[in-house]
PATOR-189476 format. One record per residue: x, y, z of N, C-alpha, C in turn; residue number from 1. Coordinates in Angstrom, 1 decimal, m for minus. Layout:
<sites>
X Y Z X Y Z X Y Z NUM
...
</sites>
This chain:
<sites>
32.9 35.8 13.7 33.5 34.5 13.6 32.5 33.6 12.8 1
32.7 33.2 11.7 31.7 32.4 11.2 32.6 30.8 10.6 2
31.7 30.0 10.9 31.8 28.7 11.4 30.8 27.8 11.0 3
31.0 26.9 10.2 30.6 25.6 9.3 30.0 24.3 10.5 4
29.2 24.2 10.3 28.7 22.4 11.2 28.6 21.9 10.9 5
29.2 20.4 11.1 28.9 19.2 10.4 28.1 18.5 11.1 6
26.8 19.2 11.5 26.0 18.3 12.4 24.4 18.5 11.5 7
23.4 17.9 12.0 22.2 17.7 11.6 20.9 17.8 12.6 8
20.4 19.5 12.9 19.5 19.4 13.4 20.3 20.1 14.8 9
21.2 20.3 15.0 21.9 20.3 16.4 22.1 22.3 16.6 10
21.5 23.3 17.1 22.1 24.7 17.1 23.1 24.9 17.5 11
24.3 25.2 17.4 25.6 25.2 18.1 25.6 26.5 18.8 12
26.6 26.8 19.6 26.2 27.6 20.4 26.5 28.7 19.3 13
26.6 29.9 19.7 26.6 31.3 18.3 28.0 31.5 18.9 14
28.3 31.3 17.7 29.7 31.7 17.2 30.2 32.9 18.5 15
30.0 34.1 17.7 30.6 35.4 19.1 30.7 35.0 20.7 16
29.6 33.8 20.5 29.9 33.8 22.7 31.1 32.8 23.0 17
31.5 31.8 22.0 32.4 30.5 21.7 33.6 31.7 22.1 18
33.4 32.7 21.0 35.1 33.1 20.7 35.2 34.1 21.9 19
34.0 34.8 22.6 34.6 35.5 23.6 34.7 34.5 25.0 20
33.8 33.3 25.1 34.2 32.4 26.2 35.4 31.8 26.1 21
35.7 31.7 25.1 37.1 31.1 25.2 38.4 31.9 25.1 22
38.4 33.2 24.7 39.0 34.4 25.1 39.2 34.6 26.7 23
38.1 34.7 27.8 38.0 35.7 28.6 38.3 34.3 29.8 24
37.9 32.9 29.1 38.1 32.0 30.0 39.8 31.2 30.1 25
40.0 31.4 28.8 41.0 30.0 28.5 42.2 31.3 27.7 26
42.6 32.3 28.4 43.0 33.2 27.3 44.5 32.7 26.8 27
44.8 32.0 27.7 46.1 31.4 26.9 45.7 30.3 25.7 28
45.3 29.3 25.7 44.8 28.4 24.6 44.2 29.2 23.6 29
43.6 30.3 24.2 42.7 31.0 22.7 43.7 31.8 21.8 30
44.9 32.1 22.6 46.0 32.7 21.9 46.6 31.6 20.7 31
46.5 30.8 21.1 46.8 29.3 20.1 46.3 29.0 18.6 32
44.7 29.7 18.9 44.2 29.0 17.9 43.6 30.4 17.0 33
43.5 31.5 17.8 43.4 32.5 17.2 43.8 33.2 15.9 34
43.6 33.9 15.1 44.4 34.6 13.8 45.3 35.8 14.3 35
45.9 35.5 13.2 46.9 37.1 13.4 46.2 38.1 13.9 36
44.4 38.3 13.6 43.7 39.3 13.8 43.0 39.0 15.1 37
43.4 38.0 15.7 42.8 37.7 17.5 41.8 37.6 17.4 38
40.9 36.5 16.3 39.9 36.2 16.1 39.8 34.9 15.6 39
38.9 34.3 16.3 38.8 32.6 15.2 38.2 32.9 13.8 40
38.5 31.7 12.8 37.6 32.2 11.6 37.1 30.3 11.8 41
36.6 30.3 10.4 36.2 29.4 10.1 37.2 27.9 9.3 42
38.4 28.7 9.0 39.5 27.4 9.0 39.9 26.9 10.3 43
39.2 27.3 11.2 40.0 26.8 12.9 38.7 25.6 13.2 44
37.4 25.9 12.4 36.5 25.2 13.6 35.1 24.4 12.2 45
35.1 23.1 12.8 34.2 22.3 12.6 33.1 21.7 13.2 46
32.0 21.8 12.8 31.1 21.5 14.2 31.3 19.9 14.1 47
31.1 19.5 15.7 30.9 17.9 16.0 29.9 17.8 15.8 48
29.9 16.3 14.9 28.7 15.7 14.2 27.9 15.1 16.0 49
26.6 14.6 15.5 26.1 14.0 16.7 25.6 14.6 18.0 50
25.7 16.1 18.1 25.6 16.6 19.4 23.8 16.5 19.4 51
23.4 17.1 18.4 22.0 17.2 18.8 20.8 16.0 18.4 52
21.6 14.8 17.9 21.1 14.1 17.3 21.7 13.3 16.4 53
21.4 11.8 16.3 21.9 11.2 15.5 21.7 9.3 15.1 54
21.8 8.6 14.5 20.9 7.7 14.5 21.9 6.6 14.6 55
21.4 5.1 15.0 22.5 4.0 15.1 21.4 3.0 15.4 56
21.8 1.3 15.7 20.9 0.6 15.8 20.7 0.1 17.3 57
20.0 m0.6 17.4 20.1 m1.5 18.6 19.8 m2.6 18.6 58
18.8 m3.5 19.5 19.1 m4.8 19.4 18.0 m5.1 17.8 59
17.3 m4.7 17.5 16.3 m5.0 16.3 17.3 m4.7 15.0 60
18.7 m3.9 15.1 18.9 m3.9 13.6 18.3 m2.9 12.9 61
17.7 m2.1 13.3 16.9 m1.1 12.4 17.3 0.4 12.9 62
17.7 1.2 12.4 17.5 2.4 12.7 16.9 3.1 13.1 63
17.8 3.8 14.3 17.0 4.4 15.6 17.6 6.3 15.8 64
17.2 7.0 16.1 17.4 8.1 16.8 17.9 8.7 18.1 65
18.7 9.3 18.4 19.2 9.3 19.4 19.9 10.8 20.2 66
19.3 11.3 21.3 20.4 12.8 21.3 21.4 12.6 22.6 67
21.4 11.4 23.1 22.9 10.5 23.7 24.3 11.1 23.4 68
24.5 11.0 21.8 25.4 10.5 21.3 26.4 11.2 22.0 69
28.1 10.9 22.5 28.7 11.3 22.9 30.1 11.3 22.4 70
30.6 12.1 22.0 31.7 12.3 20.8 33.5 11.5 21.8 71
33.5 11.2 21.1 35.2 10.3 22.2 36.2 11.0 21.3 72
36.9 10.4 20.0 38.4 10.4 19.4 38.2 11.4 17.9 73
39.1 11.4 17.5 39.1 12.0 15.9 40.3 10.6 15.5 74
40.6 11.0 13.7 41.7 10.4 13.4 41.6 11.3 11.8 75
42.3 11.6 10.8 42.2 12.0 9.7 43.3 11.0 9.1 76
42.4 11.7 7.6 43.4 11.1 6.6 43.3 12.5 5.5 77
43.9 12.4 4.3 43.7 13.6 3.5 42.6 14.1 2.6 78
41.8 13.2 3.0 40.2 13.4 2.7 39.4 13.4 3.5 79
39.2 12.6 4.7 37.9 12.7 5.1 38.5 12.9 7.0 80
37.8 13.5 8.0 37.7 13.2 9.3 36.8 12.2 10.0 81
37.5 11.1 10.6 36.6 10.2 11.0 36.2 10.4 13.1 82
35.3 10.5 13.2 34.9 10.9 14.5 34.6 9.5 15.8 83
34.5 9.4 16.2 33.8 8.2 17.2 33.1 8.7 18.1 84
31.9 8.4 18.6 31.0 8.4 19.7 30.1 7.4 19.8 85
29.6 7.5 21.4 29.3 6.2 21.8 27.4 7.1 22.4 86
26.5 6.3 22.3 25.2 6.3 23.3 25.8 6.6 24.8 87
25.2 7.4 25.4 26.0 7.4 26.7 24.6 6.8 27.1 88
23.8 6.2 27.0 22.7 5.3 27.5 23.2 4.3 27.5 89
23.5 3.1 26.6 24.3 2.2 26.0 23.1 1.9 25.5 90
21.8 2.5 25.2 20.9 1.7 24.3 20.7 1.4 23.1 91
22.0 2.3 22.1 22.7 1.9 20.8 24.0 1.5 20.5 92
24.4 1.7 19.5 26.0 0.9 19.1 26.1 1.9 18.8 93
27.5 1.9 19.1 28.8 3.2 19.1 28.5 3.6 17.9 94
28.8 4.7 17.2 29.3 5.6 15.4 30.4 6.2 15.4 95
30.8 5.9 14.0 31.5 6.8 13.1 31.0 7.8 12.6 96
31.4 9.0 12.5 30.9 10.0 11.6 32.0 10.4 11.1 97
31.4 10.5 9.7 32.8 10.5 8.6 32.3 12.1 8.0 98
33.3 12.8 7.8 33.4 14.7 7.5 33.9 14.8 6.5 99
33.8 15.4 5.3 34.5 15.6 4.6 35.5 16.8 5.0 100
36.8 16.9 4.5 37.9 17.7 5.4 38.1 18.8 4.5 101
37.6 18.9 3.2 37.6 19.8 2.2 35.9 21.2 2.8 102
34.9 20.7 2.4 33.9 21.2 3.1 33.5 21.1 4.3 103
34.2 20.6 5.3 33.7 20.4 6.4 32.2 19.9 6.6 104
31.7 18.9 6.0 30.6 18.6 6.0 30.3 17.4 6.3 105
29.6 16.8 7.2 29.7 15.3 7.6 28.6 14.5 6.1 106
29.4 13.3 6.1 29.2 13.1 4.7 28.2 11.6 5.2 107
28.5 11.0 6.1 27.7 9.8 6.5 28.1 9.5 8.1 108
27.0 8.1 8.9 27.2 7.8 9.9 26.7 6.4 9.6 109
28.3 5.7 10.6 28.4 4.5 10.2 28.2 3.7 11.9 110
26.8 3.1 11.5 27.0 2.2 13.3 27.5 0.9 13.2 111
28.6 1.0 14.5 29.4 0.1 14.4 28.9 m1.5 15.2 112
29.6 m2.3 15.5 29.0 m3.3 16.0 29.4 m3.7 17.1 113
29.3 m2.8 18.3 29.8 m2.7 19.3 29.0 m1.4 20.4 114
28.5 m1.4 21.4 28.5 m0.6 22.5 29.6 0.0 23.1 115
30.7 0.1 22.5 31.6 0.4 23.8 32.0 1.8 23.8 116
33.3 2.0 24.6 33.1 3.9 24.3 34.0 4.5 23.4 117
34.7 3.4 22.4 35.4 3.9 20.9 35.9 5.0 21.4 118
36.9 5.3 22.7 37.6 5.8 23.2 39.0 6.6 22.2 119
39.4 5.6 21.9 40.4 5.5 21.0 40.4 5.1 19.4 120
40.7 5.8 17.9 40.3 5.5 16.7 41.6 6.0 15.9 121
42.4 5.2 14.8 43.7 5.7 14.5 43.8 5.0 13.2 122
44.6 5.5 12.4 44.5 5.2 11.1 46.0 4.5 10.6 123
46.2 3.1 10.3 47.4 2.6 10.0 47.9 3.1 8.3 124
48.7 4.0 8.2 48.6 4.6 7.1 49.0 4.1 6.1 125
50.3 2.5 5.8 50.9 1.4 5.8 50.2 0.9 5.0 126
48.2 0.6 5.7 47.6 m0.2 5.5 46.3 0.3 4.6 127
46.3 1.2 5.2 45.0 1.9 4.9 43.8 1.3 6.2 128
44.4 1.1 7.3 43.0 0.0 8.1 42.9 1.4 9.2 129
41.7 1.1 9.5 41.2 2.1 10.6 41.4 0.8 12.1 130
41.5 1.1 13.3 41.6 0.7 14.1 40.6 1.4 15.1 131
40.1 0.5 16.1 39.0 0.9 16.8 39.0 0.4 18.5 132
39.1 1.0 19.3 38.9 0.1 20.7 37.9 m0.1 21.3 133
38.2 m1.3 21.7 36.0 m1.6 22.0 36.4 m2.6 23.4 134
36.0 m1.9 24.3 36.0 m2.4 26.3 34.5 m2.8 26.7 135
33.8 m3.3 25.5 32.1 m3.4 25.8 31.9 m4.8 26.6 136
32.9 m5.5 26.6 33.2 m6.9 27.4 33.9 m7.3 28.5 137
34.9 m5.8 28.7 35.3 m5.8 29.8 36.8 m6.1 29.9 138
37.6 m6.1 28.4 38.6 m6.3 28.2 38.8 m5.6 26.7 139
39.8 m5.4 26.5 40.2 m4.0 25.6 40.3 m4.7 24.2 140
39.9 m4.6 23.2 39.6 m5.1 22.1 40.0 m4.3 20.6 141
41.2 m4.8 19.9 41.0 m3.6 18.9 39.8 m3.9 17.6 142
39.1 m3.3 17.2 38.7 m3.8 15.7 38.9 m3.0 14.9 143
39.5 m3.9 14.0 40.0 m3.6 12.1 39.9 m3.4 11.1 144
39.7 m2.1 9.9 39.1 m2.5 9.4 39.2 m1.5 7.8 145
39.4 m1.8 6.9 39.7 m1.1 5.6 38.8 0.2 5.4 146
39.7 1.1 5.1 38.8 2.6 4.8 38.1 2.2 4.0 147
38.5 1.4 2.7 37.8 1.9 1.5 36.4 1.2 1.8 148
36.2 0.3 2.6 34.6 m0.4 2.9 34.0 0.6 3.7 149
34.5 2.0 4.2 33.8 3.1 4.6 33.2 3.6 4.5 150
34.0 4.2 2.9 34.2 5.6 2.4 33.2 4.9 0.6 151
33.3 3.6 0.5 32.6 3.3 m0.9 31.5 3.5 m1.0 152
30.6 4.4 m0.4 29.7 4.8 m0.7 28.9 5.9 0.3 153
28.4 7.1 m0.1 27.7 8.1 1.2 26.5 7.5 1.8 154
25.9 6.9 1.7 25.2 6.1 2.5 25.1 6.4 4.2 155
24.4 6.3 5.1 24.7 5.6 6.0 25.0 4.1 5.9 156
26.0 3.6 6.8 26.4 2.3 6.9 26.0 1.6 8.1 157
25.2 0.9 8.1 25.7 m0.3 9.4 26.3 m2.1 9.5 158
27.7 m1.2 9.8 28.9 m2.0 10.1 28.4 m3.8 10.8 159
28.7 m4.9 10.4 28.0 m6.0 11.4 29.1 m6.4 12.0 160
30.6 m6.4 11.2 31.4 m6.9 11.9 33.1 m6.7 11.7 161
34.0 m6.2 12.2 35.4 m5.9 11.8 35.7 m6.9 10.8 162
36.8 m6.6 10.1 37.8 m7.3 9.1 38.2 m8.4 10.4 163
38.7 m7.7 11.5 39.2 m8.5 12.6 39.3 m8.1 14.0 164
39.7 m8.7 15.1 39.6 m8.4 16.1 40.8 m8.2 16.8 165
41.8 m8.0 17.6 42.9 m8.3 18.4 42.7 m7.6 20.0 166
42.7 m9.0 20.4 42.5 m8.9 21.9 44.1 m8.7 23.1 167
43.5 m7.5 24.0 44.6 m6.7 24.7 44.0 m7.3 25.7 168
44.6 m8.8 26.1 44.2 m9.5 27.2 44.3 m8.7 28.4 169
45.6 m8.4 28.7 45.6 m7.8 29.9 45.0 m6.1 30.6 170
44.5 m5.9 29.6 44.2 m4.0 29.6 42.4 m4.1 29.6 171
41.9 m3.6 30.4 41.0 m4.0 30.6 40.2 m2.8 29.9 172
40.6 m1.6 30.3 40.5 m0.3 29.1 41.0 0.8 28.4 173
41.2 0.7 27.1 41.8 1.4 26.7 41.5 3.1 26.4 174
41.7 3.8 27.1 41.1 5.2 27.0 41.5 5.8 25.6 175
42.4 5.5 24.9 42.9 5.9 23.7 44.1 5.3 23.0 176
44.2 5.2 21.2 45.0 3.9 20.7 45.3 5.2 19.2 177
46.8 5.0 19.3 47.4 5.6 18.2 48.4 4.8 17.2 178
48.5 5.1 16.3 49.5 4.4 15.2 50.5 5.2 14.7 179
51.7 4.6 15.3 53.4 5.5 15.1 54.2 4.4 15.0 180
54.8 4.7 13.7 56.2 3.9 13.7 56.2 2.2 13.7 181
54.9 1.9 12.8 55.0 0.2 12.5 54.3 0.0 13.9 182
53.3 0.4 15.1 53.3 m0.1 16.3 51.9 0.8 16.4 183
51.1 m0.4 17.6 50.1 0.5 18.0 50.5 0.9 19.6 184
49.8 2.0 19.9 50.3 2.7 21.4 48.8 2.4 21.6 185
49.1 2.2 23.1 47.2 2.2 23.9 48.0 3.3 25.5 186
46.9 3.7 25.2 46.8 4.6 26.8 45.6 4.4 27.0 187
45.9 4.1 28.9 45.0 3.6 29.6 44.6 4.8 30.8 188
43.1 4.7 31.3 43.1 6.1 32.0 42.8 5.4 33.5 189
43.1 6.3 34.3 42.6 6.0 36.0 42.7 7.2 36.1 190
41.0 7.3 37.2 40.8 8.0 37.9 41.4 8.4 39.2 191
42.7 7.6 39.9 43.4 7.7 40.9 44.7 7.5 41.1 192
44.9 6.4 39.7 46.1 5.8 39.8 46.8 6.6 38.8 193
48.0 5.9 38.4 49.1 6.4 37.5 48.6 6.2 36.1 194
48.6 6.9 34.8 48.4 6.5 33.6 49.3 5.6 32.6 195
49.1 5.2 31.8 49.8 4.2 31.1 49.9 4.3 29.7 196
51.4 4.6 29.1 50.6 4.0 27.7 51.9 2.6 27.4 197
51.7 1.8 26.3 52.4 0.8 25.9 52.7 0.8 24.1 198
53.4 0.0 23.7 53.4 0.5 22.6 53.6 m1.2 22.1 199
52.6 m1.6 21.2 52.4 m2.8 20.7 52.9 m3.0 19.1 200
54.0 m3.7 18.7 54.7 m3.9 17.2 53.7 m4.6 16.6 201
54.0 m3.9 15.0 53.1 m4.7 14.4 53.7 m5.4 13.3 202
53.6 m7.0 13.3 54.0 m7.7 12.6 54.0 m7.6 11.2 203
54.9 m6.9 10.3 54.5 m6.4 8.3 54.3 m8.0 7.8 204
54.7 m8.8 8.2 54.7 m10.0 7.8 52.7 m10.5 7.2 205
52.2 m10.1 8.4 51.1 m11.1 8.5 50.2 m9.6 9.1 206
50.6 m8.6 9.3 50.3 m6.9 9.6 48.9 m7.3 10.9 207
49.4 m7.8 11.7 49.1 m8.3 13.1 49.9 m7.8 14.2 208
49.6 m7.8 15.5 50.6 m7.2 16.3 51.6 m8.6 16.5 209
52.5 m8.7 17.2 54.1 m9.3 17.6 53.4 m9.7 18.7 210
53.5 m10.7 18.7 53.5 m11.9 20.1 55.1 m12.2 20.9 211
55.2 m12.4 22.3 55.7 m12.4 22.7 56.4 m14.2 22.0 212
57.8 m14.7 22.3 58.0 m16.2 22.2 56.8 m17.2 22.5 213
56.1 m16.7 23.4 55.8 m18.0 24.0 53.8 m17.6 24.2 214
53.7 m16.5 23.0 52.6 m16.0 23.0 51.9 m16.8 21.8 215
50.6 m16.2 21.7 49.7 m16.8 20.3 49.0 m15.6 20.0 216
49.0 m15.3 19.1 47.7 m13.6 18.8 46.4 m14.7 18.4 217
45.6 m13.7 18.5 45.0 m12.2 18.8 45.0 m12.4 20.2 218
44.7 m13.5 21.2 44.4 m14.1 22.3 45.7 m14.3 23.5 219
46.9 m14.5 23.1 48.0 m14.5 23.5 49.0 m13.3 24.4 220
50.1 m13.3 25.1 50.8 m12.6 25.2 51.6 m11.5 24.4 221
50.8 m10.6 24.1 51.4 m9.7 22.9 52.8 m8.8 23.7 222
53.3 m9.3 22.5 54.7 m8.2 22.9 54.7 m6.4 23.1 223
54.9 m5.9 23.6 55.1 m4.5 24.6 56.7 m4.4 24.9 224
57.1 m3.4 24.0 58.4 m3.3 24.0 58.7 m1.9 24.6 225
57.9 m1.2 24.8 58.0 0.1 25.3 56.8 0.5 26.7 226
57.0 1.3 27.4 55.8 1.7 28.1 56.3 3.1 28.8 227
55.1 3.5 29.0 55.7 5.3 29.8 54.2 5.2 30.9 228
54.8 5.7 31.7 54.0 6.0 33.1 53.8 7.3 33.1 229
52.6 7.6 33.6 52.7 8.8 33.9 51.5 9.6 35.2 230
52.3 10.3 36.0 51.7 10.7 37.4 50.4 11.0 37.0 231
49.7 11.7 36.2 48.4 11.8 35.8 47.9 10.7 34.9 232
46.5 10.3 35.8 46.2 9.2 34.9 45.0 9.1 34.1 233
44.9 10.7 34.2 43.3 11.0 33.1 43.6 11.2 32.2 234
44.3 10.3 31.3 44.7 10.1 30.0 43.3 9.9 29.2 235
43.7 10.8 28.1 42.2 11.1 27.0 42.5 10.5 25.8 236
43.7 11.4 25.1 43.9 11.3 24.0 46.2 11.0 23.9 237
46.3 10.6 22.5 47.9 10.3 22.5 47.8 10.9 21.2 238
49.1 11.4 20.6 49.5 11.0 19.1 51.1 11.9 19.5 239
52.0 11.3 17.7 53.1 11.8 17.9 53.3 12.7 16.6 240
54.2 13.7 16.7 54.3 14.8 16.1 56.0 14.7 15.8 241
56.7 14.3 15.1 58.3 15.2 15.0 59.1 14.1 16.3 242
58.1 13.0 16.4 59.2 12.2 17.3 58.5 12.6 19.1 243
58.2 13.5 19.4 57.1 13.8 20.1 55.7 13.1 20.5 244
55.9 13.0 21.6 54.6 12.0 22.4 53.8 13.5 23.2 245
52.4 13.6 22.0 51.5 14.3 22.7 50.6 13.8 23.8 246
50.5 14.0 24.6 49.0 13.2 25.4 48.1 14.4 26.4 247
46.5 14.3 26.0 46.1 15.1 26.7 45.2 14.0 27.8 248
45.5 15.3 28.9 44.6 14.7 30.2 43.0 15.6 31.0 249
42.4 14.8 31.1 41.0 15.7 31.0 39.9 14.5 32.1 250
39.3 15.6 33.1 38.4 14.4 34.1 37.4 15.3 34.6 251
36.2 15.2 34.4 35.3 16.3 34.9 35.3 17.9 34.0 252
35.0 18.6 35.0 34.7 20.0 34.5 36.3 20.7 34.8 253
37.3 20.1 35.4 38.3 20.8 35.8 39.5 21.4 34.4 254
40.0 22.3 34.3 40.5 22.4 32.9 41.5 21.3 32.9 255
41.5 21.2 31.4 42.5 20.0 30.9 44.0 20.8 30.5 256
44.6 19.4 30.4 46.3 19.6 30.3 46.5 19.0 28.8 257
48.0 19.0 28.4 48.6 19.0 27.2 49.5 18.3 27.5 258
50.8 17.6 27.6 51.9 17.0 28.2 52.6 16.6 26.8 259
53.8 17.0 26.4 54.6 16.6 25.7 55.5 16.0 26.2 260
56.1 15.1 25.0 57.4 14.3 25.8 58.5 13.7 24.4 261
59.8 14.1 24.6 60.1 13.7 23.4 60.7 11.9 23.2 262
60.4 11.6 22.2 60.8 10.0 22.3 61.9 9.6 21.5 263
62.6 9.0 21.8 64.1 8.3 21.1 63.6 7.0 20.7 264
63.5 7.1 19.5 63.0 5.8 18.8 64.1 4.5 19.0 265
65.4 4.7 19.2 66.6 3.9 19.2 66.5 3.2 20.4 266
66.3 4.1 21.5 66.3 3.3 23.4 64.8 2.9 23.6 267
63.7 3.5 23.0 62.5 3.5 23.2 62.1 4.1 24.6 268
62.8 5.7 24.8 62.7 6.6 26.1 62.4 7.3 25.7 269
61.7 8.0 27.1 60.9 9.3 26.7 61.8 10.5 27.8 270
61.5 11.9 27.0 62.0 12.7 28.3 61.0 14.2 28.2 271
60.6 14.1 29.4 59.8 14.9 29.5 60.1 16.3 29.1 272
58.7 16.8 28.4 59.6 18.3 27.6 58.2 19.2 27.5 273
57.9 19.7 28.6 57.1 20.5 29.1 55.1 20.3 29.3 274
54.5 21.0 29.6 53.1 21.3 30.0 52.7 22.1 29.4 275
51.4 22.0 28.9 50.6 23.5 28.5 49.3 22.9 29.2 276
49.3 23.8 30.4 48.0 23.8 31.2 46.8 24.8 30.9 277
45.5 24.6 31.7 44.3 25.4 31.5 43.9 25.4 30.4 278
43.5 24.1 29.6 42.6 24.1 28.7 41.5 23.7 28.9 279
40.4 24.1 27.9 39.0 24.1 28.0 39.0 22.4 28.7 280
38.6 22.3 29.5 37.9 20.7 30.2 37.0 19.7 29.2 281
37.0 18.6 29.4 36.3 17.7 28.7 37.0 17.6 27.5 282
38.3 17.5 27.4 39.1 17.5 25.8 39.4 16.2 25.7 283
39.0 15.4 24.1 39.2 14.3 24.5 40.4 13.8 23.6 284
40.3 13.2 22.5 41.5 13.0 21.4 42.3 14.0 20.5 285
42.7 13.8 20.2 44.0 14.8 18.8 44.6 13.9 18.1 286
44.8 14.5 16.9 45.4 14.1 15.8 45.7 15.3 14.9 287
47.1 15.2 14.1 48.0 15.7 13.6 47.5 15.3 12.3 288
47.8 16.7 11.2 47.9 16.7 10.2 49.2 17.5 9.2 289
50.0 17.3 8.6 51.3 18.5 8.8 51.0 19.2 9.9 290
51.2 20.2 10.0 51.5 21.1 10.8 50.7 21.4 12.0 291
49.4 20.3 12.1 48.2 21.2 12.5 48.0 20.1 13.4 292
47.2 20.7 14.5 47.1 19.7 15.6 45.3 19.6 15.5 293
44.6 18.7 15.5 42.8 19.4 16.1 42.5 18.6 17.2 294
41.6 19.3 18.0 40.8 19.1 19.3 39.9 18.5 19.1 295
39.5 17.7 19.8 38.1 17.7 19.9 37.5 17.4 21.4 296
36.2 18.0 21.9 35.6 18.1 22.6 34.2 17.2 23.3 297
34.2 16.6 24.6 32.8 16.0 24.4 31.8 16.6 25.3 298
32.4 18.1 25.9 31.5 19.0 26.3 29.9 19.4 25.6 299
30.0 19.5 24.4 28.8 19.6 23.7 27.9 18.8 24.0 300
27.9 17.3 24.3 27.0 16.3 24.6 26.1 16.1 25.5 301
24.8 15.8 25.1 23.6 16.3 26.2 24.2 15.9 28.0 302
25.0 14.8 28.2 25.4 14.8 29.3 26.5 15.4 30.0 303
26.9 16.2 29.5 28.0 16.9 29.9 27.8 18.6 29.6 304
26.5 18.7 28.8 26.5 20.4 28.9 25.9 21.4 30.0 305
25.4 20.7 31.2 25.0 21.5 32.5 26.1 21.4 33.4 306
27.5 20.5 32.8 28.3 20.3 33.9 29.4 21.2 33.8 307
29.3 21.5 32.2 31.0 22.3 31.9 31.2 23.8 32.4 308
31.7 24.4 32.2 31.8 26.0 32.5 32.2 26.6 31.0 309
31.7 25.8 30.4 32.1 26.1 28.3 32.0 24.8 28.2 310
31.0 25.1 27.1 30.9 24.4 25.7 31.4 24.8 24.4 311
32.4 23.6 23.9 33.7 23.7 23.0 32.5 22.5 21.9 312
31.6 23.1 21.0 31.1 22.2 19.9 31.6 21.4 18.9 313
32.8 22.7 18.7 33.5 22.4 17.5 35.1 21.6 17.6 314
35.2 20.8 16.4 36.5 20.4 16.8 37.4 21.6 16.2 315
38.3 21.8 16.8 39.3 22.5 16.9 40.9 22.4 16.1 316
41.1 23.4 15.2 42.7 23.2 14.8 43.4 24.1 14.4 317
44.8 24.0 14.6 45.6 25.1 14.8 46.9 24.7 14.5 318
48.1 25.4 14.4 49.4 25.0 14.0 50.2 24.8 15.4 319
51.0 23.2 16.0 51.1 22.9 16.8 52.3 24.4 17.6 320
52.7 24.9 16.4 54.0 25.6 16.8 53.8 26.9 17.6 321
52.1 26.9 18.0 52.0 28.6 18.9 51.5 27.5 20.0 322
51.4 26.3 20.5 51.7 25.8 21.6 52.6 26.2 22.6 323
52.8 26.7 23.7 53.5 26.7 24.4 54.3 26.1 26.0 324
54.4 24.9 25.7 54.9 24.2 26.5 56.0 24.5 27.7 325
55.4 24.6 29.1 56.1 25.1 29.8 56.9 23.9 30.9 326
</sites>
């Protein structure tokens, strides 16, 4: 099995133990992602930027080093993979790592202007604006902000401040934030309680979210015309596929879940439409590209690799249709 890294300085684990650990552990998911020939290749797997190292600022402004870094969300577009991870110290600001999706090769790392856990990262396609959630205050925050001030140059970048901000007064954390259908969705995670997601319109007018009548944005009562509950509330990751609400759930070392659900854009209901259980643990976001779903993992990360029972380095992708939802 040979396999490409978009990382710097970082050894990933060797290929042959990845493909037989996740064979002999996860043998249903490995059937997923596998080839005709019951082997991963290297169009399935990208290494995550940041695992062994990686740089961002802190309070001086100056570039610093760090093997913290802890990988959260993915989002694509038809060129590049954009990553998020956060210092699991908090003694730097969160990054972007941007991959080229042709070479698999991380092309730059952009520190953002925020500590928080960039949980959530989604791409308004409408707009071309990247979206970001930031809980470093204690209340759910989206920031905004045009690809092309990204992507205009390979550089490292450090970011000082969003295009904009929009404040999710009531949500205190957003575990993950997707863009479907003119609207942003936030899912919220609990460790005990029920999970949440909501689905926030976005205004084409003024390409802000919809305030309630008697609201004011960014600060205001924003309108939530939709919402889905759901009995697990270790919500990681959301995206939709074919009208389909994916969400994965993931809390510790214990394997993670898959939950589909299909959605009626017209009532704004969902109906539940199966499980694909016992996936590798620590799974955090997804996102869709045609046909293809990818993983990503924050098992790799120096705080989480004595805890897992596998380490999954790479992000992961496959065609959603050998999913099997029961």
């Amino acid at each position: 099995m040979k396999t490409t890294q978009a990382t710097r300085g970082f050894k990933p684990v060797p290929a042959a133990q990845l493909d037989q650990r996740l064979k002999s552990q996860y043998p249903e998911f490995y059937k997923t992602i596998a080839n005709n020939k019951g082997t991963l290749t290297a169009n399935h797997l990208i290494g995550v930027p940041g695992l062994g190292g990686a740089r961002s600022v802190g309070q001086t402004k100056q570039w610093q080093y760090t093997t913290n870094m802890t990988p959260q969300s993915l989002t694509l577009n038809d060129k590049y993979i954009f990553v998020s991870a956060y210092d699991h110290t908090k003694q730097l600001n969160s990054v972007l790592f941007v991959i080229d999706r042709k070479t698999h090769q991380q092309i730059k790392t952009i520190a953002l202007p925020t500590r928080a856990h960039v949980g959530g990262i989604t791409i308004d396609d409408r707009t071309q604006t990247l979206y970001l959630s930031d809980d470093s205050q204690g209340v759910t925050k989206l920031g905004r902000i045009q690809i092309s001030k990204l992507i205009k140059s390979k550089k490292d970048q450090i970011l000082t401040q969003f295009d904009d901000v929009i404040t999710l007064a009531d949500i205190k954390t957003a575990a993950t934030i997707e863009y479907y259908q003119d609207a942003i969705w936030v899912g919220t995670f609990s460790a005990n309680k029920n999970g949440l997601i909501q689905r926030f319109p976005i205004n084409r007018t003024t390409n802000t979210l919809l305030t309630d009548p008697d609201g004011q944005a960014p600060t205001g009562n924003l309108n939530r015309d939709t919402k889905l509950q759901t009995a697990n509330g270790h919500i990681q990751g959301i995206n939709f596929y074919h009208g389909n609400l994916y969400i994965t759930f993931s809390y510790g070392k214990q394997p993670a879940a898959m939950m589909r659900y299909q959605y009626d854009a017209t009532t704004n209901e969902f109906t539940y439409a199966g499980t694909m259980a016992q996936l590798p643990p620590y799974l955090e976001g997804i996102d869709f590209q045609g046909d293809n779903i990818w993983l990503i993992f924050e098992s790799g990360a120096k705080a989480y690799r004595k805890k897992t029972p596998i380490i999954v380095d790479r992000i992961l992708q496959t065609d959603i249709s050998n999913f099997e939802f029961k």
